[in-house]
Wavefront OBJ file of the C-alpha trace (Angstrom):
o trace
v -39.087 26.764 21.293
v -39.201 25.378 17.752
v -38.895 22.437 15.699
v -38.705 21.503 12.012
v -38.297 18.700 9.480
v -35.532 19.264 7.560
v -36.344 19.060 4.177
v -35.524 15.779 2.427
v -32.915 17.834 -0.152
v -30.915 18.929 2.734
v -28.988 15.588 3.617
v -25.459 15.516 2.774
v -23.436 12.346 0.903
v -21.534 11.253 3.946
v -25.294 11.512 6.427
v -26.486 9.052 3.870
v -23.024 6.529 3.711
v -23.425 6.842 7.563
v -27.129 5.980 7.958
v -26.778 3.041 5.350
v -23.614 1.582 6.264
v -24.504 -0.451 9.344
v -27.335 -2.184 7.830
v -25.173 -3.055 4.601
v -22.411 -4.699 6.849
v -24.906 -6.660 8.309
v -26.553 -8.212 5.244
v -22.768 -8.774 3.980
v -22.224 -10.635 6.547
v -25.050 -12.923 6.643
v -24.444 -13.343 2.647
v -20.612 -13.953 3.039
v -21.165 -16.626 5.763
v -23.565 -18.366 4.187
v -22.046 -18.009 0.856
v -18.570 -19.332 2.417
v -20.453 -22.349 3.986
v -22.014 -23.542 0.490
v -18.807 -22.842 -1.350
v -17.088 -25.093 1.019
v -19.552 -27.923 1.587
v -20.481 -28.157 -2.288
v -17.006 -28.664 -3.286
v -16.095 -31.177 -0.425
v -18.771 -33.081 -1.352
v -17.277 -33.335 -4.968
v -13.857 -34.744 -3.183
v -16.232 -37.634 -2.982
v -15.981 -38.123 -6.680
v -13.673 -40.991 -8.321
v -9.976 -39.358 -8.738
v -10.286 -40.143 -12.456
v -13.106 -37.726 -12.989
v -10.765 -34.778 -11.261
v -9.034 -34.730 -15.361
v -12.207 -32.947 -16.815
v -11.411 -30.503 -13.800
v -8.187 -29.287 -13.545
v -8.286 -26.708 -10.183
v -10.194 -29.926 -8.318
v -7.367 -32.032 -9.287
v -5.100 -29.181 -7.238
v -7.229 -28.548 -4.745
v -7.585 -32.342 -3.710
v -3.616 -32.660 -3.172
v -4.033 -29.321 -1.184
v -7.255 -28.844 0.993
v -6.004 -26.090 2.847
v -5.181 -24.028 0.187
v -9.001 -24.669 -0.836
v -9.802 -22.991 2.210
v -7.377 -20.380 2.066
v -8.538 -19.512 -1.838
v -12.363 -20.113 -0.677
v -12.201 -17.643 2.000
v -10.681 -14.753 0.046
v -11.995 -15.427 -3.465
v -16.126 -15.589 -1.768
v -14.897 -11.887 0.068
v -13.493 -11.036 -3.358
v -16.651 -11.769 -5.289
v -19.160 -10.766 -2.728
v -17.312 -7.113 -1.682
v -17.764 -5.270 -4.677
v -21.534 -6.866 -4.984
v -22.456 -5.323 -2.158
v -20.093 -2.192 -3.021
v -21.956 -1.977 -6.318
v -25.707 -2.058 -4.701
v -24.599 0.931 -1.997
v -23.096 3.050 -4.888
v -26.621 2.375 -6.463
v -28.601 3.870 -3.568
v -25.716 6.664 -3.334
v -26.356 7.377 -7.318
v -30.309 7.065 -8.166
v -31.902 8.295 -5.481
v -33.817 10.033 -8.505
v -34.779 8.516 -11.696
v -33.213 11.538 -13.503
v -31.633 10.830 -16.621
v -28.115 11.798 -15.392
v -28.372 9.432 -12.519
v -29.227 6.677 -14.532
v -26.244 7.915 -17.299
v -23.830 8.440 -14.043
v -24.899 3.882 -12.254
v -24.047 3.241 -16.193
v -20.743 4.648 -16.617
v -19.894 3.369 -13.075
v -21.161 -0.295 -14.225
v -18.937 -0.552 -17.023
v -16.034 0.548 -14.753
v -17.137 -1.573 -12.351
v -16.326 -4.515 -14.839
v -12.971 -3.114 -15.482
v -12.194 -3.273 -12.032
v -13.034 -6.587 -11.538
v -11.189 -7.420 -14.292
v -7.861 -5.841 -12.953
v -8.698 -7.434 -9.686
v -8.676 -11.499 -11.159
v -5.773 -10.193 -13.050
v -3.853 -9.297 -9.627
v -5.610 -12.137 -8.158
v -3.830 -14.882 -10.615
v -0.694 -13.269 -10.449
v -1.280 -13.930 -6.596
v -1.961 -17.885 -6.616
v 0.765 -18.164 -9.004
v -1.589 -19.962 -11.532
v -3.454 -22.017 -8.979
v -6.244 -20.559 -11.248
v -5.885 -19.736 -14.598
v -7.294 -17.302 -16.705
v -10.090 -18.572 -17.985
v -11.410 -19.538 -14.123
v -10.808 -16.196 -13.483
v -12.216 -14.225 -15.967
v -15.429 -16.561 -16.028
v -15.360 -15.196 -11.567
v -15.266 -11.829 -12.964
v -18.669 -11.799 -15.780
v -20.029 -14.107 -13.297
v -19.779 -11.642 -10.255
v -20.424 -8.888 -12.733
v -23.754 -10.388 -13.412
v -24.854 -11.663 -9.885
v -24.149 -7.748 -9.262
v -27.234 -6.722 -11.463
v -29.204 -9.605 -9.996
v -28.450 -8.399 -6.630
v -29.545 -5.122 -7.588
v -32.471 -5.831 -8.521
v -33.688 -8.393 -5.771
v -32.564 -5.347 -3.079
v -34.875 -2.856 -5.411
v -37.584 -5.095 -5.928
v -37.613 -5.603 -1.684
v -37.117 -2.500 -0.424
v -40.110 -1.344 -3.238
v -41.954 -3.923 -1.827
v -41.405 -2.928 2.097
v -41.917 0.822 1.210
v -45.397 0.023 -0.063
v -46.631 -2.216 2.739
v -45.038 0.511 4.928
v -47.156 2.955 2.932
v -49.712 0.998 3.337
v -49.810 0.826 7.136
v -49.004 4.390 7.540
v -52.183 5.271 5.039
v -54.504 2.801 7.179
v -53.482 4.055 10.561
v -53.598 8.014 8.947
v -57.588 6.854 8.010
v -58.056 5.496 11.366
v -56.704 8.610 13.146
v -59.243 10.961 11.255
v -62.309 8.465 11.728
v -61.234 8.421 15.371
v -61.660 12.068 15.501
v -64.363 13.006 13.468
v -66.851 10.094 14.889
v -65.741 10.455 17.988
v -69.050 10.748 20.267
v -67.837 13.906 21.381
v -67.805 15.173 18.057
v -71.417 13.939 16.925
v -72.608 15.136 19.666
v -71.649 18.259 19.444
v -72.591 19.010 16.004
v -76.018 16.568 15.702
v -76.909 19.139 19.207
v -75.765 22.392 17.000
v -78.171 21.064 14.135
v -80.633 20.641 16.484
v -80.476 24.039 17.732
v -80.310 25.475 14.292
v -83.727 23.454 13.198
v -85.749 25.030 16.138
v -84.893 28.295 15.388
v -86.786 27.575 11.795
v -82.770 28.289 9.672
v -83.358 25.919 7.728
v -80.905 26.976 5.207
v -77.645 26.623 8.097
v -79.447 22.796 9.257
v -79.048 22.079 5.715
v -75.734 23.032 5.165
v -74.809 21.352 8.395
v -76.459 18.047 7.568
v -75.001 18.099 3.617
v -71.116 19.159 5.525
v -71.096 16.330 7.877
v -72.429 13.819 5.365
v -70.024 15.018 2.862
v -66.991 14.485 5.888
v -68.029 11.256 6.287
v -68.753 9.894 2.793
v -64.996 11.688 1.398
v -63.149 9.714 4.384
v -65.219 6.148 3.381
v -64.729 6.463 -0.154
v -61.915 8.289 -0.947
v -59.804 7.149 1.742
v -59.338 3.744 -0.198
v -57.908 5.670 -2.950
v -53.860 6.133 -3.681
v -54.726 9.277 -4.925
v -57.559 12.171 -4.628
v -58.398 15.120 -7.097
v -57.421 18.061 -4.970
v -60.670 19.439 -5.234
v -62.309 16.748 -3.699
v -59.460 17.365 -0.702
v -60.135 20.883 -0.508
v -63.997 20.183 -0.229
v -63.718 18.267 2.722
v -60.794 20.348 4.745
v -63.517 23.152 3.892
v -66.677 20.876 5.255
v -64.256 20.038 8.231
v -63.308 23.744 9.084
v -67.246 24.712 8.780
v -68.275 21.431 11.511
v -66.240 22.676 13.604
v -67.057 26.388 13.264
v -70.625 25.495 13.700
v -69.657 24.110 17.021
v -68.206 26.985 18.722
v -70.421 29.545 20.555
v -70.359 33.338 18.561
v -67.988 35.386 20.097
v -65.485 38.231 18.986
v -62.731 36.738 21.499
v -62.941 33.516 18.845
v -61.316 33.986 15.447
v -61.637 31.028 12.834
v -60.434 32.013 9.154
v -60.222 29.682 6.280
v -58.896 30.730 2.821
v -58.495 27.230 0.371
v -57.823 28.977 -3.617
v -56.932 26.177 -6.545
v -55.947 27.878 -9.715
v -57.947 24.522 -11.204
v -54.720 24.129 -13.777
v -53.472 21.121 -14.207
v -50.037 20.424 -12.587
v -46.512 19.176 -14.710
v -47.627 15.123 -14.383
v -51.168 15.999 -15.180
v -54.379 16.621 -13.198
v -53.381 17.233 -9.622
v -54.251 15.214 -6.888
v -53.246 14.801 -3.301
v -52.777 11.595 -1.043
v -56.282 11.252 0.917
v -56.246 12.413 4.406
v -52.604 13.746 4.446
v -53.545 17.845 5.537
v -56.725 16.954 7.968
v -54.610 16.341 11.097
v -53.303 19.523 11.093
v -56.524 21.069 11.476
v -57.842 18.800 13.711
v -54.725 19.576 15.967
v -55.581 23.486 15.458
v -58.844 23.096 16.669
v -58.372 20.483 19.694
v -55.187 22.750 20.850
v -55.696 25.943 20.000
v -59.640 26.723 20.419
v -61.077 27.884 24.083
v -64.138 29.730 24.950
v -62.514 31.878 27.930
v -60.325 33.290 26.057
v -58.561 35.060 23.126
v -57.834 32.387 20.420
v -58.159 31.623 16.565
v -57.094 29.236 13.767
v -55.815 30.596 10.829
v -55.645 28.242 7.757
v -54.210 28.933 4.298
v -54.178 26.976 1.018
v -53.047 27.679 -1.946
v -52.483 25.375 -5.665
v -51.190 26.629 -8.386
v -49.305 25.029 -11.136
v -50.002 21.872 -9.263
v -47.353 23.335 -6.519
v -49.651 22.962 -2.597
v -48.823 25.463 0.133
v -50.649 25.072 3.300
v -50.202 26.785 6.284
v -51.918 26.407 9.809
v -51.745 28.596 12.629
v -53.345 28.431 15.764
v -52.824 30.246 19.092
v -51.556 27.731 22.189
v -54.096 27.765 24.963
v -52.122 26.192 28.265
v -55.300 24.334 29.028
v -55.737 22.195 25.950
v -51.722 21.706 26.097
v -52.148 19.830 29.992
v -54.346 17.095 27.340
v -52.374 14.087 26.494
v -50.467 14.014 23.544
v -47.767 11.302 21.953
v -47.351 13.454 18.559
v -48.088 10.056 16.827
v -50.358 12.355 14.113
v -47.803 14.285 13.791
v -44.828 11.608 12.886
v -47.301 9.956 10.835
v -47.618 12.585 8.248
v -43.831 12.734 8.345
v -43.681 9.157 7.520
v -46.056 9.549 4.862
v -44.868 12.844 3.180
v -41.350 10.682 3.370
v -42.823 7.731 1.583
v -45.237 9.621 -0.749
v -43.585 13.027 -1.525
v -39.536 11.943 -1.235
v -37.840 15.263 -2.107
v -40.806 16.748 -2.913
v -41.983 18.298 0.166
v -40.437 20.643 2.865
v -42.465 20.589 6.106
v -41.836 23.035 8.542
v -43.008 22.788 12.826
v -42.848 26.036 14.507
v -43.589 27.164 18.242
v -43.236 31.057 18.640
v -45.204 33.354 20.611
v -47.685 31.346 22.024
v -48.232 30.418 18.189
v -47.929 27.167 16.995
v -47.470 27.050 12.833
v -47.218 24.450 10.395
v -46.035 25.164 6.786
v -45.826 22.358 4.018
v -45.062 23.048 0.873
v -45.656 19.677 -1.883
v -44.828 19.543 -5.945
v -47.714 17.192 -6.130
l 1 2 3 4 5 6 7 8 9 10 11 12 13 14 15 16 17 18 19 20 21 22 23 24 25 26 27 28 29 30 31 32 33 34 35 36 37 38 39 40 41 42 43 44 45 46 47 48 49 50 51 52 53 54 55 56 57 58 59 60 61 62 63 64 65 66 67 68 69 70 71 72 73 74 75 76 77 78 79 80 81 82 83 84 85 86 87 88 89 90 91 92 93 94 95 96 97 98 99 100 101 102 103 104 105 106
l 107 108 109 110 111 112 113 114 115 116 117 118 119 120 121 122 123 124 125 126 127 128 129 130 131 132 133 134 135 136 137 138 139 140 141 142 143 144 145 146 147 148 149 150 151 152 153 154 155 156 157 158 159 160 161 162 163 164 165 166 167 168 169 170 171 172 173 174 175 176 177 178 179 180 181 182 183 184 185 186 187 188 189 190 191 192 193 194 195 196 197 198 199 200 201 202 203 204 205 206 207 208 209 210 211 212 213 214 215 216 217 218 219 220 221 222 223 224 225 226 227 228 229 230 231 232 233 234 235 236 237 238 239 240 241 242 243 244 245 246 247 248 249 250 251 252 253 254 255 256 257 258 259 260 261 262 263 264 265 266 267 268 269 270 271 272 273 274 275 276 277 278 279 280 281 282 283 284 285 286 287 288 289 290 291 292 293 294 295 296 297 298 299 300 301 302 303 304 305 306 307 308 309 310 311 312 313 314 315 316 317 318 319 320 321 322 323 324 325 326 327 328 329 330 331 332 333 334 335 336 337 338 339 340 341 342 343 344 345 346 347 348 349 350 351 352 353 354 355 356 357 358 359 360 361 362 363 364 365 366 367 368 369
């Protein structure tokens, strides 16, 4: 069996039209109905006005001897406006899904045609009501809708920024609680406070040390550094390595038990500057190694690989699958929480890659950090 995330780069034009589409129609509708209700209550409330006030406004005048065709011309002209609104926000999302400078040169050029069209569209659009509004009306729809376009815009940016970062948010607290969970888990502590036990009455010092200085520095990194945006990759790579070494120390010395760790940083800074890492992002793939592929009657091993340089990550994990561990409980919600936060961190800038083969289970992530 195997599985993968396709990499972010991969979708195609029409997968994103067809993924966005349904929730635009929605929100068009809600804005067109309510937009349609206040166009038509605000100007029936001006029919309340004296008749001699309907000179300093000359389509009220007309639209008081004919109320339906008010209705007729407010239905259309709000879907008139309101259409290419929402048509120019969804070209947005099509355009800069990158703030590359020939996105940003390609939502320009489309803006100014976007005016032009609207122009050509009141043009048509007077021809149509046979002057019921003039020019000037119509030309002062078109800047008007041209504008409340860019406001639009923005509000939409400035909320689904704002929903991506509590999102973020949630997925980073529940990703901290996950790897507290598991490393002070009683089961855990136990384990290792016994194993430093052991190693103090046999007089190795040295090893109890190490122990004691690995765990402390586990616990402190996912405290501290766990509040952090960002870590220095260093820092990261310290406490996969502490992690790796707890759980080494745990295991019983035996040839039928292969652990291997290589973690190499060229210590270069990376394109944006020093490199650093979202906190907590690579640790559940280890932990995973260890709770599912680790048994002490029979063959097994973790294999882990990382690699910086030029502030480009590659990390892969391998462990063997031991049928016993796999009977455990498991909802994969680790799992589709890195997802969710490689997505929201690292969009198109990761490629993660699930594979089952050969009683092997690998995970390969490569991030432009």
């Amino acid at each position: 069996m195997q599985s993968s995330l396709v990499p972010p780069q991969s979708i195609s034009f029409w997968q994103r039209v067809r993924r966005a589409a349904p929730h635009e129609l929605k929100v068009f509708a809600i804005h067109y109905g309510l937009w349609l209700f206040l166009s038509i209550l605000s100007v029936f409330s001006l029919f309340l006005l004296p008749a001699k006030d309907y000179d300093k406004m000359p389509s009220m005048a007309r639209y008081f001897a004919d109320k339906w065709s008010f209705i007729t011309d407010s239905i259309f002209l709000n879907f008139l406006v309101l259409l290419p609104v929402h048509g120019c926000y969804f070209v947005y999302r099509l355009i800069v899904r990158k703030t590359r400078v020939w996105n940003i040169v390609a939502f320009g050029a489309f803006l100014v045609f976007y005016l032009f069209f609207l122009s050509v569209c009141a043009g048509f659009y007077v021809a149509y009501t046979h002057n019921r509004v003039t020019q000037e009306e119509a030309l002062i729809v078109v800047f008007f809708t041209w504008a409340y376009s860019l406001l639009f815009i923005g509000i939409r940016i400035y909320r689904h920024n704002r929903r991506q970062q509590v999102e973020l948010q949630r997925q980073k607290a529940e990703a901290e609680i996950a790897a507290l969970k598991s490393q002070v888990n009683p089961h855990f502590l136990f384990n290792t406070l016994n194993n430093l036990y052991g190693t103090a009455l046999t007089g190795d010092t040295n090893r109890t040390a190490a122990g004691i200085e690995q765990l402390s520095g586990v616990m402190r990194h996912m405290v501290e550094e766990s509040k952090r945006d960002r870590t220095p990759i260093q820092k990261e790579i310290q406490f996969l390595e502490d992690t790796v070494e707890l759980h080494r120390m745990r295991l019983p010395k035996s040839d039928a038990i292969s652990v291997q760790s290589i973690m190499e940083w060229d210590e270069q800074p990376g394109p944006n500057g020093p490199v650093e890492i979202a906190p907590l992002l690579l640790v559940s793939f280890v932990e995973n190694a260890f709770k599912y592929g680790i048994s002490v009657s029979q063959n097994c091993f973790v294999h882990i690989q990382l690699n910086v340089e030029q502030g480009r990550l590659h990390f892969v994990c391998q462990n063997s699958i031991v049928a016993a561990n796999r009977l455990q409980s498991s909802t994969g919600t680790g799992i589709d929480n890195i997802r969710q936060r490689l997505q929201l961190i690292y969009p198109n800038r990761h490629i993660l890659s699930l594979t089952e083969k050969d009683n092997v289970f690998r995970v390969e992530l490569t991030i432009h950090l």
